[in-house]
Structures are given as C-alpha cells and as structure tokens.
PDB file with one MODEL, atoms N, CA, C and O in Angstrom:
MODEL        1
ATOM      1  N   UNK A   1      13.522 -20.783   2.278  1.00  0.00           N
ATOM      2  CA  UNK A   1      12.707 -19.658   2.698  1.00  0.00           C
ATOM      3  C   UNK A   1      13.617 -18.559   3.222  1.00  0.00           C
ATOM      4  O   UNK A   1      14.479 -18.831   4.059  1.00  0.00           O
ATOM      5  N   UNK A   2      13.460 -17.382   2.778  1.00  0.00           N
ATOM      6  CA  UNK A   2      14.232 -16.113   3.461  1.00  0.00           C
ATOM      7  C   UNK A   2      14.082 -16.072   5.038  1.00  0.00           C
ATOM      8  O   UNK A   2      13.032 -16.634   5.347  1.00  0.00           O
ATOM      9  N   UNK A   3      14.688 -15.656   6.004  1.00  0.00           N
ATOM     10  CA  UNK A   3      14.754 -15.605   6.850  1.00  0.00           C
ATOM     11  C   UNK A   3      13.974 -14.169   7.066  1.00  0.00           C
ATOM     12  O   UNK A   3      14.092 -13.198   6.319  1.00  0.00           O
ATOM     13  N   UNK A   4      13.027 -14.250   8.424  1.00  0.00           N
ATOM     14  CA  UNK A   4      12.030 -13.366   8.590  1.00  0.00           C
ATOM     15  C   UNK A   4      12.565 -12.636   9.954  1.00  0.00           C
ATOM     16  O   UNK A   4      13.051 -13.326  10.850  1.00  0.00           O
ATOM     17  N   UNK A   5      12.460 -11.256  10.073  1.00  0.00           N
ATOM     18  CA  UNK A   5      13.164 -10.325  10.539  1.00  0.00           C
ATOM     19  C   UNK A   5      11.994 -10.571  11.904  1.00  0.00           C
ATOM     20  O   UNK A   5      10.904 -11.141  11.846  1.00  0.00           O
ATOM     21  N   UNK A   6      12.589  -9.994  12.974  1.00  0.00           N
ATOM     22  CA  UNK A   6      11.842  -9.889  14.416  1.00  0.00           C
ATOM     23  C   UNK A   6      12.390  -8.204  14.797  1.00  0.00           C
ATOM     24  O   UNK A   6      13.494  -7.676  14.660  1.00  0.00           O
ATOM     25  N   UNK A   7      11.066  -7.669  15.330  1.00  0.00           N
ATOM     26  CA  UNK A   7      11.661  -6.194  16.412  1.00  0.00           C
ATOM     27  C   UNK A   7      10.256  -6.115  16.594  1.00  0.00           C
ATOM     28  O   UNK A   7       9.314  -6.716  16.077  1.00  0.00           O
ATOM     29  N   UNK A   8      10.389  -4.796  17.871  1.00  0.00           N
ATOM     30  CA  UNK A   8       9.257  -4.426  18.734  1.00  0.00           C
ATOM     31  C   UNK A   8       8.856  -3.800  18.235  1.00  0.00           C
ATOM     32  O   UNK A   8       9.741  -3.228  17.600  1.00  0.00           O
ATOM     33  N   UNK A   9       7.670  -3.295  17.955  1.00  0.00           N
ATOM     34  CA  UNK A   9       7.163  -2.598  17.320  1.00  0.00           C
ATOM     35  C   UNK A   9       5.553  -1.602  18.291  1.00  0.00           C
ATOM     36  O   UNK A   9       4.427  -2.097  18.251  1.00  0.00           O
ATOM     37  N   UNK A  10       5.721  -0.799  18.738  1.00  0.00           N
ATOM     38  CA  UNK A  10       4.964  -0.291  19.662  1.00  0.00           C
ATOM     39  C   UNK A  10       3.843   0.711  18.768  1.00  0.00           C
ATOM     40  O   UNK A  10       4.145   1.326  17.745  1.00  0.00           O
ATOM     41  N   UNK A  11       2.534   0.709  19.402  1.00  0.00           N
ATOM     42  CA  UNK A  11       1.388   1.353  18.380  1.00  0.00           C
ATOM     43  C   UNK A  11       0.228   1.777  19.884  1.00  0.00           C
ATOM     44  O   UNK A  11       0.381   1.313  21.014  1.00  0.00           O
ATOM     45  N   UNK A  12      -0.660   2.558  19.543  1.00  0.00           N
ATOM     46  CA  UNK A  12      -1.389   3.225  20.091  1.00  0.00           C
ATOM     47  C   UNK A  12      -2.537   1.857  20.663  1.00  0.00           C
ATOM     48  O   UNK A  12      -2.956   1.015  19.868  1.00  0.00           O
ATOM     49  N   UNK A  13      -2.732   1.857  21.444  1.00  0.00           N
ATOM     50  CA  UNK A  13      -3.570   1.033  22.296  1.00  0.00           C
ATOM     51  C   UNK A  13      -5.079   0.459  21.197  1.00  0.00           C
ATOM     52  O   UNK A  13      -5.517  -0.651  20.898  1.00  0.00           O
ATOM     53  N   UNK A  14      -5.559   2.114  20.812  1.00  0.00           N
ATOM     54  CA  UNK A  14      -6.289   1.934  20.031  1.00  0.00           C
ATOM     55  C   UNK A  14      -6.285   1.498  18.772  1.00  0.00           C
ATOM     56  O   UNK A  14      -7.244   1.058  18.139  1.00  0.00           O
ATOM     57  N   UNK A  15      -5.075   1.645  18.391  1.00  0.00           N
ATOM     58  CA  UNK A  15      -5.069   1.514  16.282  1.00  0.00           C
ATOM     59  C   UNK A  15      -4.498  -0.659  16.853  1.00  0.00           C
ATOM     60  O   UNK A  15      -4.847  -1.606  16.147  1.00  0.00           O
ATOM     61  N   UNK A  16      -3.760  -0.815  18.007  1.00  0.00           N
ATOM     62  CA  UNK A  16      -3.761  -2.659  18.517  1.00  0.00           C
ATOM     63  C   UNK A  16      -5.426  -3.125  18.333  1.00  0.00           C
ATOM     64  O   UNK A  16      -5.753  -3.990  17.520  1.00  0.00           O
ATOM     65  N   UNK A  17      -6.192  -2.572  19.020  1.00  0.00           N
ATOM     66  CA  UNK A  17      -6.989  -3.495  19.167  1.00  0.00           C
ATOM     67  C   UNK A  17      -8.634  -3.299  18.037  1.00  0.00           C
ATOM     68  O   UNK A  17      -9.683  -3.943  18.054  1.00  0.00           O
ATOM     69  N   UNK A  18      -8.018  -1.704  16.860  1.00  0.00           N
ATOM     70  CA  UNK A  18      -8.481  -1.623  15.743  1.00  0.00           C
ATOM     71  C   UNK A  18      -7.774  -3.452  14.947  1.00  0.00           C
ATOM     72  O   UNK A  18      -8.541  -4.381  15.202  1.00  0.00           O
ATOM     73  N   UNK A  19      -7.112  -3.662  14.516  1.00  0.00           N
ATOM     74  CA  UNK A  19      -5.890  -4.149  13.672  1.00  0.00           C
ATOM     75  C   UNK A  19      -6.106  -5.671  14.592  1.00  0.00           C
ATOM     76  O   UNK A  19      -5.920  -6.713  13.964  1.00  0.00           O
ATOM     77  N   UNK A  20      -6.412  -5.741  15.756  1.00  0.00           N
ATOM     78  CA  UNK A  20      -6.664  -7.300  15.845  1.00  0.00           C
ATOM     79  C   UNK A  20      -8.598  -7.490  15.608  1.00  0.00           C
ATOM     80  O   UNK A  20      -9.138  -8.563  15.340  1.00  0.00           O
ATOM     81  N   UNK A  21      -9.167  -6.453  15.754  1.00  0.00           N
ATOM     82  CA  UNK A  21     -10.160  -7.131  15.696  1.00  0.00           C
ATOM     83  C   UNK A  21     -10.290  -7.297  14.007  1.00  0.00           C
ATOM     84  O   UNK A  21     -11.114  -8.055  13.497  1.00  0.00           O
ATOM     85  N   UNK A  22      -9.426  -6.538  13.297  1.00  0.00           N
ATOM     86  CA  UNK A  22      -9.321  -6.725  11.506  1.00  0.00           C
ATOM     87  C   UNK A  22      -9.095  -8.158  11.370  1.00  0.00           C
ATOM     88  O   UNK A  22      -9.541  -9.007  10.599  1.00  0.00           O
ATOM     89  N   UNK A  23      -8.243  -8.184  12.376  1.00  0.00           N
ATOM     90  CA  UNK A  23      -7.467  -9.728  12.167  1.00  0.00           C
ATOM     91  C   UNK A  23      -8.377 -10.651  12.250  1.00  0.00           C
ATOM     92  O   UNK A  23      -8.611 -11.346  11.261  1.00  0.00           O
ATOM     93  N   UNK A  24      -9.183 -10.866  13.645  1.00  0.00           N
ATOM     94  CA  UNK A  24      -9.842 -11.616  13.566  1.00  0.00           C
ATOM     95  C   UNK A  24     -11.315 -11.795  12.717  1.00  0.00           C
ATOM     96  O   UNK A  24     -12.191 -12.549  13.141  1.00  0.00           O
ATOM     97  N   UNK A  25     -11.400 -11.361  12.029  1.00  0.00           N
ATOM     98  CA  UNK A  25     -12.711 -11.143  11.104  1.00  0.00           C
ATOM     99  C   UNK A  25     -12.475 -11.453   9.679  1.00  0.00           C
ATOM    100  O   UNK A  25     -13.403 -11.424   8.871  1.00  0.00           O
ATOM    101  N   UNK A  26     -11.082 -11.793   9.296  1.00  0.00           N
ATOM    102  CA  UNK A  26      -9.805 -12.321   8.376  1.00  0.00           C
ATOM    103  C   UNK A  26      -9.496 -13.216   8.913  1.00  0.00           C
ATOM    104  O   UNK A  26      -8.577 -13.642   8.213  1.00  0.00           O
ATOM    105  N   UNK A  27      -9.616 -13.903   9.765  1.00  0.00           N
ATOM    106  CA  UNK A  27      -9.640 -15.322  10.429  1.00  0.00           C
ATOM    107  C   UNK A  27      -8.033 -15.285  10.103  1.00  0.00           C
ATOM    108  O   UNK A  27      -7.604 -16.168   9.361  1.00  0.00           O
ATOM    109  N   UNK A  28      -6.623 -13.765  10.908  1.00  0.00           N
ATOM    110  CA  UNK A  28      -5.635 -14.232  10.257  1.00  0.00           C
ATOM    111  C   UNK A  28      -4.985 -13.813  12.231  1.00  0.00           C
ATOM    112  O   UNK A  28      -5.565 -13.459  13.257  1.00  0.00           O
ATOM    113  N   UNK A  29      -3.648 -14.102  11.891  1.00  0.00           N
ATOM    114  CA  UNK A  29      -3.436 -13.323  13.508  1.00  0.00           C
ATOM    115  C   UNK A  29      -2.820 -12.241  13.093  1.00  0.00           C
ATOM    116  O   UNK A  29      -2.277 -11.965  12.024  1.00  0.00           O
ATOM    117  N   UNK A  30      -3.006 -11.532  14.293  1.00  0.00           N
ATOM    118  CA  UNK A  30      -2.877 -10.084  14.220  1.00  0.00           C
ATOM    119  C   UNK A  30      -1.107  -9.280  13.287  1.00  0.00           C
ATOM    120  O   UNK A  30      -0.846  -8.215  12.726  1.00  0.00           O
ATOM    121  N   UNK A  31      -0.259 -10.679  13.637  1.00  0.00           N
ATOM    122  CA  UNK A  31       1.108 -10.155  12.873  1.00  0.00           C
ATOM    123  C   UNK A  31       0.474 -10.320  11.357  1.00  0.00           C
ATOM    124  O   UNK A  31       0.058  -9.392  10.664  1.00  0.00           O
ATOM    125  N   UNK A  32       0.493 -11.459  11.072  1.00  0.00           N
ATOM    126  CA  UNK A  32      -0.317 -11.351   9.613  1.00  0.00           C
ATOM    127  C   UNK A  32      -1.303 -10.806   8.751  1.00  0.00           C
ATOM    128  O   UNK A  32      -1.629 -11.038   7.587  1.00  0.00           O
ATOM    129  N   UNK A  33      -1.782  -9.840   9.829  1.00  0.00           N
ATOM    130  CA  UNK A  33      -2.761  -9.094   9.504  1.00  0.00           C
ATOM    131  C   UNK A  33      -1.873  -7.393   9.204  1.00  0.00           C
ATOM    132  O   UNK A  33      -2.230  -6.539   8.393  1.00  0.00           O
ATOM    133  N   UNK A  34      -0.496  -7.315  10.290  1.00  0.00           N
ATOM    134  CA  UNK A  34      -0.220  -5.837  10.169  1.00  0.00           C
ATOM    135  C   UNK A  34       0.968  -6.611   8.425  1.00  0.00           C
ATOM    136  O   UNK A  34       1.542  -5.672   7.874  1.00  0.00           O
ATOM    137  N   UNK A  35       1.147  -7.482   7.994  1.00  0.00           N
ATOM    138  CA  UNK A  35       1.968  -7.805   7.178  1.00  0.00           C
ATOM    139  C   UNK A  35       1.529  -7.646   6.100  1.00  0.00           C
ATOM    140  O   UNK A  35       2.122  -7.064   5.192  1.00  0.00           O
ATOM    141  N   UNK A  36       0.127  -8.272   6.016  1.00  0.00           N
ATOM    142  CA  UNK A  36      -1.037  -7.908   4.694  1.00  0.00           C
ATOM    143  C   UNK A  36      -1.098  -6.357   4.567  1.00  0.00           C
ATOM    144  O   UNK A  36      -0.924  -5.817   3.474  1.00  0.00           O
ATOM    145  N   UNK A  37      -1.288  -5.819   5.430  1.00  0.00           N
ATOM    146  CA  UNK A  37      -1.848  -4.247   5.231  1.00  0.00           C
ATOM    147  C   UNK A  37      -0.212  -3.737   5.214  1.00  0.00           C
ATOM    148  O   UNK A  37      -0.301  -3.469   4.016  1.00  0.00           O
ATOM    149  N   UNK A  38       1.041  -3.419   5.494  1.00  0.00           N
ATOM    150  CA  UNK A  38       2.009  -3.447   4.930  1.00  0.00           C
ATOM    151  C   UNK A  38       2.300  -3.656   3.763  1.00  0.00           C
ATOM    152  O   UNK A  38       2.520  -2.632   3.115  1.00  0.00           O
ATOM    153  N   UNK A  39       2.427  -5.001   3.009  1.00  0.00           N
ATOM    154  CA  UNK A  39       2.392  -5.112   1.706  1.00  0.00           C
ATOM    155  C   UNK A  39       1.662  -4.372   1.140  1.00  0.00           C
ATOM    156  O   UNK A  39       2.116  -3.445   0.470  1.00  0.00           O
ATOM    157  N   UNK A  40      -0.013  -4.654   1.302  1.00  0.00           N
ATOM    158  CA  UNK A  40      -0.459  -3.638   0.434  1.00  0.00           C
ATOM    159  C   UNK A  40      -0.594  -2.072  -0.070  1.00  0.00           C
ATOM    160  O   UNK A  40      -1.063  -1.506  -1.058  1.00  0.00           O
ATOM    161  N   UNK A  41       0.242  -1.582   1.454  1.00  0.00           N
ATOM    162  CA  UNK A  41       0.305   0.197   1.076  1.00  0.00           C
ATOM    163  C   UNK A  41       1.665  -0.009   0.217  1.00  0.00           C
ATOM    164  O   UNK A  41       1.727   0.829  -0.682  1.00  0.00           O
ATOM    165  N   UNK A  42       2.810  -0.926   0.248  1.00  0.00           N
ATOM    166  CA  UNK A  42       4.101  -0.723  -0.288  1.00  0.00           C
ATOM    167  C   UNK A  42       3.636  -1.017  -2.068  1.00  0.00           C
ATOM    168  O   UNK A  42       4.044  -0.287  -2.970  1.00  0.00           O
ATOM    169  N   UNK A  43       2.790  -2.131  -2.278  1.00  0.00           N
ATOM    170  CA  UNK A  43       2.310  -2.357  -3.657  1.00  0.00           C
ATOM    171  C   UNK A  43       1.771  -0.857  -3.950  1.00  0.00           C
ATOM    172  O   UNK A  43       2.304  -0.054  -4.715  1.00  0.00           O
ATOM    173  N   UNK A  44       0.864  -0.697  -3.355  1.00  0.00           N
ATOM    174  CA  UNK A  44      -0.462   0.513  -3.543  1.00  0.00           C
ATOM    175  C   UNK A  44       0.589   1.810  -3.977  1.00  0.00           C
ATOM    176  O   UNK A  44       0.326   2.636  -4.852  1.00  0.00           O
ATOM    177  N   UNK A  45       1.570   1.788  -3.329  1.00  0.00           N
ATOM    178  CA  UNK A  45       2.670   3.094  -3.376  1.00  0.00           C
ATOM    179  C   UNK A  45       3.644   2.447  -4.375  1.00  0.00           C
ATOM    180  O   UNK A  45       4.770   2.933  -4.268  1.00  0.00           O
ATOM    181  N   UNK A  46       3.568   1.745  -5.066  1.00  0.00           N
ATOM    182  CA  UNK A  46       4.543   1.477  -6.073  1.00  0.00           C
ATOM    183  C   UNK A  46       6.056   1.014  -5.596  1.00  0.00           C
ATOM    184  O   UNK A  46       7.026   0.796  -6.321  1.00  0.00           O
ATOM    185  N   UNK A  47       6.000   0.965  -4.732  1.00  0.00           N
ATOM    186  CA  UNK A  47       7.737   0.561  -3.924  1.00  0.00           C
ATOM    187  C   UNK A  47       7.964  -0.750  -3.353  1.00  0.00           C
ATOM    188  O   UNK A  47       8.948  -1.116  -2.709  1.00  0.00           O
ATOM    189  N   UNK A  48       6.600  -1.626  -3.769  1.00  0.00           N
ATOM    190  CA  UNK A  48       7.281  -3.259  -3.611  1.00  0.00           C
ATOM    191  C   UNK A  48       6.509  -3.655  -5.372  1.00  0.00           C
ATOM    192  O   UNK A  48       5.364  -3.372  -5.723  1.00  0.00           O
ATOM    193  N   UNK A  49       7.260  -4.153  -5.955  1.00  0.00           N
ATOM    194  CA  UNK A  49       6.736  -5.099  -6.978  1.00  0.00           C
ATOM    195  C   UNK A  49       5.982  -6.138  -6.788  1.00  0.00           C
ATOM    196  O   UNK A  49       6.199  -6.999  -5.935  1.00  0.00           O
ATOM    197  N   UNK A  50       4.582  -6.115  -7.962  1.00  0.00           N
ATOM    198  CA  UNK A  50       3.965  -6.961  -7.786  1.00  0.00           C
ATOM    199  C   UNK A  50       4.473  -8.598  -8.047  1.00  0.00           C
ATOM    200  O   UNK A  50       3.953  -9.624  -7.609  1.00  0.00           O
ATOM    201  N   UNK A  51       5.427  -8.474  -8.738  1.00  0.00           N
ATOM    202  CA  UNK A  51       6.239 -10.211  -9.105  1.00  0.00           C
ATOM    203  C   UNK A  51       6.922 -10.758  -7.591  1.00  0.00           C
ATOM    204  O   UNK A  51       7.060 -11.928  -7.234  1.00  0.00           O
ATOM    205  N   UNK A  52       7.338  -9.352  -6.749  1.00  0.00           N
ATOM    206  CA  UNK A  52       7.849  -9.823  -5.225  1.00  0.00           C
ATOM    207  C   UNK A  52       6.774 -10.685  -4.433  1.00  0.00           C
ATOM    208  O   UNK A  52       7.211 -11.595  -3.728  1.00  0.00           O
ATOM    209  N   UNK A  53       5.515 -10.489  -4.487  1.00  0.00           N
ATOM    210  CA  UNK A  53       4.718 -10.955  -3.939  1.00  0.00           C
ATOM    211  C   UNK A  53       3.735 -11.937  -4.202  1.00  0.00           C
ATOM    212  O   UNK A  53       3.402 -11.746  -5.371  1.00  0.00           O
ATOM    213  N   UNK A  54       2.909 -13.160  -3.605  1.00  0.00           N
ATOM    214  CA  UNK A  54       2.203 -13.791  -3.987  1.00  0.00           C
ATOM    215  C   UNK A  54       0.850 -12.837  -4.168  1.00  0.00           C
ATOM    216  O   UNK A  54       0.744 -11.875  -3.407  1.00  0.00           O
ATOM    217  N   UNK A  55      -0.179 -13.082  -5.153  1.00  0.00           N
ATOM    218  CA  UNK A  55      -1.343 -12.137  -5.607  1.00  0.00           C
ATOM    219  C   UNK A  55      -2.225 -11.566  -4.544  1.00  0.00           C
ATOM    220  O   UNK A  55      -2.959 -10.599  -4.336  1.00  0.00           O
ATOM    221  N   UNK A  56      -1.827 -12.541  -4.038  1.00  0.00           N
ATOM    222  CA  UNK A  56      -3.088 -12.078  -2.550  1.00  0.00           C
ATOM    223  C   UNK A  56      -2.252 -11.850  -1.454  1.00  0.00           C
ATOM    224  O   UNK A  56      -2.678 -11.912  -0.301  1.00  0.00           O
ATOM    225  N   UNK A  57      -1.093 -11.590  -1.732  1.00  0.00           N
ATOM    226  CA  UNK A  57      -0.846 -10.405  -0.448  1.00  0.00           C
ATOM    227  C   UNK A  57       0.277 -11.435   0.799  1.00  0.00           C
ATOM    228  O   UNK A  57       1.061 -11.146   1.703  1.00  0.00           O
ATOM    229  N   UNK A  58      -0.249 -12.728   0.155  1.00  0.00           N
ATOM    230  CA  UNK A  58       0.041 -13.792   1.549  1.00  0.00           C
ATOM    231  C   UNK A  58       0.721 -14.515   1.300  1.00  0.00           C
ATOM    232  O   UNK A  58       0.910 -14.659   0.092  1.00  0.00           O
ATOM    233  N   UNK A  59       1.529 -15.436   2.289  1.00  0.00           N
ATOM    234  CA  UNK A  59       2.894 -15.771   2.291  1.00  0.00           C
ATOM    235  C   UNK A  59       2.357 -17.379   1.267  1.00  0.00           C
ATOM    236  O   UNK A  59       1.230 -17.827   1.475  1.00  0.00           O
ATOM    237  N   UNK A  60       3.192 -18.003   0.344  1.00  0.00           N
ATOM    238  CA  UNK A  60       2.896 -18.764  -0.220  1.00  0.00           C
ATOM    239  C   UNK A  60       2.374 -20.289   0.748  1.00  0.00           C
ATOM    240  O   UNK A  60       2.673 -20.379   1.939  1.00  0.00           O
ATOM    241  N   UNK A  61       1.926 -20.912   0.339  1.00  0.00           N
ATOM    242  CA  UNK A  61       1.140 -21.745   1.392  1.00  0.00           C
ATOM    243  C   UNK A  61       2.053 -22.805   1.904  1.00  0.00           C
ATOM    244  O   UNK A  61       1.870 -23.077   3.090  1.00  0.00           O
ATOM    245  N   UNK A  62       2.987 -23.466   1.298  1.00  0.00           N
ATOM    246  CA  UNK A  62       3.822 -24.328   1.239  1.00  0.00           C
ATOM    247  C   UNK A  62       5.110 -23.914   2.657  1.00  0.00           C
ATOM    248  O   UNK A  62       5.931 -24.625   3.236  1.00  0.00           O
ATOM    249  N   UNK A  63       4.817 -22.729   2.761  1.00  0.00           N
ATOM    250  CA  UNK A  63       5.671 -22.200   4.292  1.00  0.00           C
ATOM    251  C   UNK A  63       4.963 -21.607   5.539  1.00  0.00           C
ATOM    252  O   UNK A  63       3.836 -21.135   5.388  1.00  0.00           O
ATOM    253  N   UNK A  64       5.548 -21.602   6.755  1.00  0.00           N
ATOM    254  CA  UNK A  64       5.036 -21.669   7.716  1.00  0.00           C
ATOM    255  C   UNK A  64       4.344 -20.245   8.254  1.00  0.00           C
ATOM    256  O   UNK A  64       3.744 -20.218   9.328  1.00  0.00           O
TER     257      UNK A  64
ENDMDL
END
C-alpha cells in the first residue's frame, strides 16, 4: 500500500460541520468524506485518471 500523507488542514467552521454532516449521511468519516469529494473534483477536472482510482471513488476494500 502507498504510504498516506498527514498535514493540518484548517477550513471555515461552517463548510467542517457542512462536510461532516455529508459524512455522516454516507455512513463515511469525515476524512473520507473530504477524500471522496477531492478525488472527485480532480477526476471531474480531468487531472487525476480514471485507471488511478477505484470506480467509486474509494480506497480498495482489502486496505485499511
């Protein structure tokens, strides 16, 4: 498995607790939730390949 990057990442009080309640309604947690919506503007914008990614956005199941 690639090794997965860590940093702080600071956001408006409001767009946090927009983005967890996404999360929770996606039954995902809130990092996995800003990771999904990441991928998908980088697909959506043409600057991640779709072969880079599993179809649905999400980390293959077999890893943690």
């Amino acid at each position: 498995m690639a090794e997965r990057k860590t940093f702080p990442l600071r956001m408006d009080p409001a767009l946090f607790a927009a983005l967890q309640r996404w999360a929770d309604d996606e039954l995902r947690s809130l990092n996995g939730q800003i990771e999904y919506v990441l991928r998908d503007a980088l697909r959506r914008a043409g600057r991640l390949a779709p072969r880079d990614l599993p179809p649905d956005g999400e980390r293959p199941a077999n890893t943690p």
